[in-house]
C-alpha positions as CSV (number, residue, x, y, z in Angstrom):
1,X,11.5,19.7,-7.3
2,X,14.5,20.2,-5.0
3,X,14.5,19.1,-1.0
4,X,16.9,20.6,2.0
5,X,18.9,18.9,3.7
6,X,16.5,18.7,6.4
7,X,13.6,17.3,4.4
8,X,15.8,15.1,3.3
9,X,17.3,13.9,6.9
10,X,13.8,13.7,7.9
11,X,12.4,11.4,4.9
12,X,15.6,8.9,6.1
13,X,15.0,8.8,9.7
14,X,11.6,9.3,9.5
15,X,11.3,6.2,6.7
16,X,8.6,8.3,4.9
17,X,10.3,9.0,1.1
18,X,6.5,8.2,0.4
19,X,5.6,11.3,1.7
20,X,8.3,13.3,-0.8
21,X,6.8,11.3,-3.5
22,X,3.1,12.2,-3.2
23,X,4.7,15.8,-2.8
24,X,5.7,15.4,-6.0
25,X,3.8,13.7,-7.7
26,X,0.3,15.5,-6.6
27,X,0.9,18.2,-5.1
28,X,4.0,20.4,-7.0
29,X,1.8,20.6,-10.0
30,X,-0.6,23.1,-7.6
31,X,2.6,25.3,-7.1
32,X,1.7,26.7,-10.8
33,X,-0.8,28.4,-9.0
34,X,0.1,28.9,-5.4
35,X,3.9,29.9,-5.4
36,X,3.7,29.2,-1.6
37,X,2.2,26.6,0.1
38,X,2.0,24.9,3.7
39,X,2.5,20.9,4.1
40,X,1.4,19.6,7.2
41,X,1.9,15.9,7.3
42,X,0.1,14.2,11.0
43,X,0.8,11.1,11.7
44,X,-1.5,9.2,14.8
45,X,-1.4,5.7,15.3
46,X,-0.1,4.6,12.1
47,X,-2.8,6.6,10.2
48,X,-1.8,10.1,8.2
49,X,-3.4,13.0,6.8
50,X,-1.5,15.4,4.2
51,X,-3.1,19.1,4.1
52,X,-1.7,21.7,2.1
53,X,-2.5,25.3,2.3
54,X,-2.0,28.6,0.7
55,X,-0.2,29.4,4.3
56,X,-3.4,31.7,5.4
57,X,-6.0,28.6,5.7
58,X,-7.3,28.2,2.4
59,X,-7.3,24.5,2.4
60,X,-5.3,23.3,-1.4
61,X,-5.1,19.2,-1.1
62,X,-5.8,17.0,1.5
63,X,-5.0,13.4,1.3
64,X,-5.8,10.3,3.8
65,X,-2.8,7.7,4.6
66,X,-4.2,4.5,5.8
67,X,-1.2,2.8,7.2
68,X,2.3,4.4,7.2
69,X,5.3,3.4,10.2
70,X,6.2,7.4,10.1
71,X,6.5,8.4,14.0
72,X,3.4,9.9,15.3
73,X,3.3,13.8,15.1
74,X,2.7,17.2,13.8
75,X,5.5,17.8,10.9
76,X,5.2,20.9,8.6
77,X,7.0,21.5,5.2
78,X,6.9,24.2,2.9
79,X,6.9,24.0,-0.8
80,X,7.6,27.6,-2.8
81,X,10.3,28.3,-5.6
82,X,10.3,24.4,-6.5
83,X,11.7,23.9,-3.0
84,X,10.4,21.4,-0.4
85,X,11.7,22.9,3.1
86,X,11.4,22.5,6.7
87,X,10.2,25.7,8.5
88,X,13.5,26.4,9.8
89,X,15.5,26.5,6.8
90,X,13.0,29.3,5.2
């Protein structure tokens, strides 16, 4: 699996090279299947949810983080042609 620039800017400022590992690890074995999926990582109060989609709803993976120091928000990846990418470098 390759990462942009921007992924990768975020994992460092974000301190979060967790998250790219659990991409990885568990979910880039689903892109056999789905060639394009949706990564929404939200982060609340040092708790953290990972849902993946198809990119029209169909829910792929979702994963609970219990504690993580990633700032609080909304922050959306795509994975397709072995590619982790932000949304703006599609």
């Amino acid at each position: 699996m390759l990462v942009t620039d921007g992924v990768k800017y975020f994992a460092e400022t974000a301190g979060c090279y967790w998250f790219l590992d659990i991409v990885a690890t568990e979910i880039f074995r689903i892109q056999a299947t789905h060639p394009f999926m949706v990564i929404d990582l939200e982060v609340n109060d040092t708790k953290a949810i990972i849902r993946v989609s198809d990119g029209n709803d169909a829910a792929l993976f979702n994963r609970h983080i219990h504690y993580t120091d990633a700032p609080d928000g909304l922050w959306r990846f795509y994975l397709t042609d072995n590619v982790l990418l932000l949304p703006g470098e599609y």
